[in-house]
N, C-alpha and C positions, 0 to 999 in steps of 0.2 A: 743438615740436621734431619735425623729422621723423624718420621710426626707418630703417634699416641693410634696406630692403624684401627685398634678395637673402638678407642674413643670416635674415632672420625667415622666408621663402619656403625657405629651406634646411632649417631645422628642421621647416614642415608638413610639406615633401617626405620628412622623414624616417618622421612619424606616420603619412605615405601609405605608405611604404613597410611599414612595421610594421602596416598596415590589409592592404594587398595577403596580408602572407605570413600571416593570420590568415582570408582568404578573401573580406575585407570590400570591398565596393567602395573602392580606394584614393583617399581624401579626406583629406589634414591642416587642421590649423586650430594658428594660435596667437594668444593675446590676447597683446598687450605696453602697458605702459603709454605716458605721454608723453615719460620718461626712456632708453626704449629698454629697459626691465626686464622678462620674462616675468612675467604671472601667470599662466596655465594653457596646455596644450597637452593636443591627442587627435587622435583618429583615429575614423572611421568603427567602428562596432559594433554596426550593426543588427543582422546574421544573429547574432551572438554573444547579442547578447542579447535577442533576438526583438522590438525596440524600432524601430518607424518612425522614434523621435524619436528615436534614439541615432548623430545626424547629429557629426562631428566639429565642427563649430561648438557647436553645443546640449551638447555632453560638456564642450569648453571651457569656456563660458560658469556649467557648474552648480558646476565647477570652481574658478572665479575667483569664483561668487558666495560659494559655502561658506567657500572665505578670504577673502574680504572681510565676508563677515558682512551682506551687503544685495543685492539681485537688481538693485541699481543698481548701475553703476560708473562714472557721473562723476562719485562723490565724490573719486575716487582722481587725477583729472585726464582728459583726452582720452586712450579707449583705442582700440588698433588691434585690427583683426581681421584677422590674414592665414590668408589660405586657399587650397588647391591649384586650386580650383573655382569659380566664381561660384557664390553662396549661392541655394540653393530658396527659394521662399517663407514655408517655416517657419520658417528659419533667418534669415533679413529682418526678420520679425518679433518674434525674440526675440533679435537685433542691437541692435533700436528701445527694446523695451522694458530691454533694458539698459544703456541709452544711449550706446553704439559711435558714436563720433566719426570714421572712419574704415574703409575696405572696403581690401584688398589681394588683387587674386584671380591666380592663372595663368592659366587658359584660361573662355572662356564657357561656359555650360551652355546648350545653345541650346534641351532638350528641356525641362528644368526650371528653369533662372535665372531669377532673379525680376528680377535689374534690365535685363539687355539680352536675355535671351532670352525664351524666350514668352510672360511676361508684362509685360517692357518697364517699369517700374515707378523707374526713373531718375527722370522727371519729377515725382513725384508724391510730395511731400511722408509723412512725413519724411523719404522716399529721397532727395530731390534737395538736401535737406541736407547729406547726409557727402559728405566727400572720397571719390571709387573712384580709386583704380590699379590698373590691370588689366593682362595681359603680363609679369607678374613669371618669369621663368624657366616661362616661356609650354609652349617644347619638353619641356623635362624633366616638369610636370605632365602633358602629351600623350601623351608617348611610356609614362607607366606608367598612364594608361586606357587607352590604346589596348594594353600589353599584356594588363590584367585580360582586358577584352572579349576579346581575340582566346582567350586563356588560359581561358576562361569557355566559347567556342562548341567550342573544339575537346577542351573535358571534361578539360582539367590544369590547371584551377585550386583552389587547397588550399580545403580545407574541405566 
């Protein structure tokens, strides 16, 4: 079953937003099952909690595992990952390992993505296994990196 992409992309947008007014680099993430069901959602909180790994994907993920009770989750059926960002490499990785049937991003990451940006990682097994859709409410992810960063150089950004 495919899931409601703009609805699910409307909710990271919201965890981005909730990252932004926290200081955090604005990233959401949300896992949803095969039935269109959320099991977890976050936001970026690295600077908050002094955590490299505390990527909104990865917050997700520890999220959905602790309610499900297994660091897997395709016992639960094919899950989605949507995200405001094309996922880093670290987050690719612990995608895989929790067997994410499914990528949903806004915009590329073209300095850190792992599937089409710098390290290009599309073709390459298990990558080239899940389904990507990418372009989901593409502007609206942009327009609120674009204003962290701008919010961030010119020294009124919170936190």
């Amino acid at each position: 079953m495919q899931i409601d992409a703009e609805k699910w992309m409307t909710v990271a947008l919201g965890e981005a937003r909730e990252a932004f007014a926290r200081g955090e680099v604005p990233v959401g993430a949300v896992l949803v099952d095969g039935d269109g069901r959320e099991i977890a959602r976050a936001g970026n909180r690295t600077r908050e909690m002094k955590d490299a790994t505390a990527h909104a994907e990865i917050l997700a993920l520890r999220a959905a595992e602790l309610r499900e009770g297994d660091f897997r989750l395709d016992h639960i059926g094919p899950v989605t990952c949507v995200v405001t960002i094309e996922p880093c490499l670290m987050c690719l990785g612990a995608l895989s390992l929790a067997r994410i049937s499914r990528i949903v991003f806004g915009i590329r990451d073209e300095k850190f993505g792992g599937l089409f940006g710098k390290f290009n990682l599309i073709e390459r097994s298990p990558f080239s296994e899940w389904e990507i859709t990418e372009g989901v409410l593409a502007d609206e992810c942009h327009e609120l990196l674009k204003k962290f960063f701008e919010n961030l150089r010119n020294g009124t950004a919170p936190g």
